[in-house]
N, C-alpha and C positions, 0 to 999 in steps of 0.2 A: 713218816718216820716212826718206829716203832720205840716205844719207851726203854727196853732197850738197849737201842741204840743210842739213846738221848744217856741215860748211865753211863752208857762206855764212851760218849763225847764229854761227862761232866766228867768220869775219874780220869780220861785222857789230862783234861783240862787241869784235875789239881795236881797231878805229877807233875805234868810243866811246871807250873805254879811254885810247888817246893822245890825243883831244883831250880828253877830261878832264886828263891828264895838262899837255897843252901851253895849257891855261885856268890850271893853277893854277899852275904856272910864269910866266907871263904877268902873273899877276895878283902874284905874289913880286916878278918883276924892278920894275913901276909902283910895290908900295905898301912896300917897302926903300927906308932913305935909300941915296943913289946907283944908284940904280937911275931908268929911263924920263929921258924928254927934258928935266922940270923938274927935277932932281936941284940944281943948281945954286943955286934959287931957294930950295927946301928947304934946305939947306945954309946959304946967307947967313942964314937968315931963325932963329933958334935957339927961339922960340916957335913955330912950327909943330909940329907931331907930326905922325908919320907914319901913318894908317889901321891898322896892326896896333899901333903904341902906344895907339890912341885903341880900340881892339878886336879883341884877341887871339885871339879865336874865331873872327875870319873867314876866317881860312886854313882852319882847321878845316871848317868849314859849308861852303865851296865846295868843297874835298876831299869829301866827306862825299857833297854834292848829284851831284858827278860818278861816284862810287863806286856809285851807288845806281842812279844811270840808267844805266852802262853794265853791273849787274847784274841789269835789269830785261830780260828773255828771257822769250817766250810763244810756245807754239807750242804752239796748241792741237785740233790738227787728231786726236790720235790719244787723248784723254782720254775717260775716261767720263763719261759724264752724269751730274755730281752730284746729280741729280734722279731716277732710274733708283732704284731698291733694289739695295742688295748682293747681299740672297737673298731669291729669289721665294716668299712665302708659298705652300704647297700647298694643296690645297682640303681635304685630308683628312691629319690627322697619321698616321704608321707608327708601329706598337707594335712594341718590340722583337721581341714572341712573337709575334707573325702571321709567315705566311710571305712571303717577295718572291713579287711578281706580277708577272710581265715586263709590261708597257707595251709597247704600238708606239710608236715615238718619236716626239715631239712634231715637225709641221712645221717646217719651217727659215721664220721668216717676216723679212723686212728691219726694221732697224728705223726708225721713220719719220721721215723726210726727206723737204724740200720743196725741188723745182727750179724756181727763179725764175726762172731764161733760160738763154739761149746766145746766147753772142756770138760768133757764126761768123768762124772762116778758118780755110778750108782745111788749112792747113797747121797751125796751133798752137790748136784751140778751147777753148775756157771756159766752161765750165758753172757756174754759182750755184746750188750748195746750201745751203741752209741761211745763208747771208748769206757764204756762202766761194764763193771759187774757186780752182776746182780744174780737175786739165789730167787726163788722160788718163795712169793709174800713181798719183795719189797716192788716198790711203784717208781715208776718214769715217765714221765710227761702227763701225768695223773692215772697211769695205765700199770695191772696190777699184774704180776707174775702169777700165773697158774700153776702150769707146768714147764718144764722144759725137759726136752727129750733131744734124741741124738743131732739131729739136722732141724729141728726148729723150737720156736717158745711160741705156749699157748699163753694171752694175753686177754683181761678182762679189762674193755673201757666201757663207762657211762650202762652197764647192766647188759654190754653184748660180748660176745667172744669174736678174739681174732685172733691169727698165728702168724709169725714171722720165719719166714724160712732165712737160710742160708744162700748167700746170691754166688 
C-alpha cells in the first residue's frame, strides 16, 4: 500500500470520526432540557421527559454506532488468501537422516487472477482484477502493476514479468 493511500485511509478515518463526533453532540444539544428550538415547550410543560430521561442508553448506542463505523477500515488489496494453505504439503516427507538433495528450484508461476476489463484512457487506465481496480503501481496477490494497455495488464511478480489478457 502506498503511503499515500494510508493518508487518504487516515483523513477518510477522521471525517468519520468528527461527524460521528458532531451527530452525537447534535443529538446531546435536541434530547437536553434547554437545549434545540422547543426547549421552551419542554420547560412549560413539567410532565414531559426528556428522551435520555425516558432512555439512558441512547447516548451511549449512538456514541457506540459512530465509534464503530468510523473504525471499520478495509483495505484489502495486500492480504493473503485465506483460502491458500499456510504450508504447502510436499509430495514426499524428509527424514532427518537422509541427505539434502539440491532441487532446481520450482518455477516462479503467478498466482491466479482474472482480468475482467479495462477501461481505457489514455492518461489514467483501469484494469478489473479480480473484482478490483487497480491503476498502474498498485499490487495484488503480491503482484505489481506495470502497464496496462487496451486488451491486457503487464504484471511484475517475484523479479519476472507476466501479462494477463482479456478472456
Amino acid at each position: 500500500m502506498k503511503t499515500s493511500d494510508l493518508t487518504a485511509d487516515k483523513k477518510k478515518l477522521l471525517v468519520v470520526s468528527l461527524l460521528g463526533l458532531i451527530l452525537v453532540v447534535i443529538v446531546v444539544i435536541r434530547v437536553l432540557p434547554g437545549g434545540g428550538s422547543d426547549s421552551v415547550a419542554v420547560a412549560a410543560d413539567p410532565g414531559n421527559r426528556s428522551l435520555l430521561d425516558r432512555d439512558p442508553g441512547l447516548l451511549l448506542s449512538v456514541a457506540s454506532i459512530a465509534k464503530a463505523r468510523a473504525e471499520k477500515v478495509y483495505g484489502g488489496t495486500d492480504l493473503r488468501d485465506p483460502l491458500e494453505p499456510l504450508v504447502r504439503a510436499s509430495s514426499r516427507p524428509v527424514s532427518p537422516t537422509s541427505p539434502q538433495v539440491s532441487q532446481a528450484p520450482a518455477p516462479i508461476a503467478l498466482p491466479f487472477m482474472t482480468l475482467y476489463g479495462v477501461i481505457w484512457d489514455p492518461d489514467n487506465p483501469i484494469a478489473i482484477v479480480d473484482g478490483l481496480d487497480l491503476r498502474v503501481g498498485d499490487k495484488i496477490k503480491g503482484a505489481r502493476i506495470v502497464k496496462i494497455e487496451f486488451n491486457n495488464v503487464l504484471l511484475s511478480y517475484r523479479s519476472k514479468s507476466f501479462e494477463l489478457t482479456v478472456d
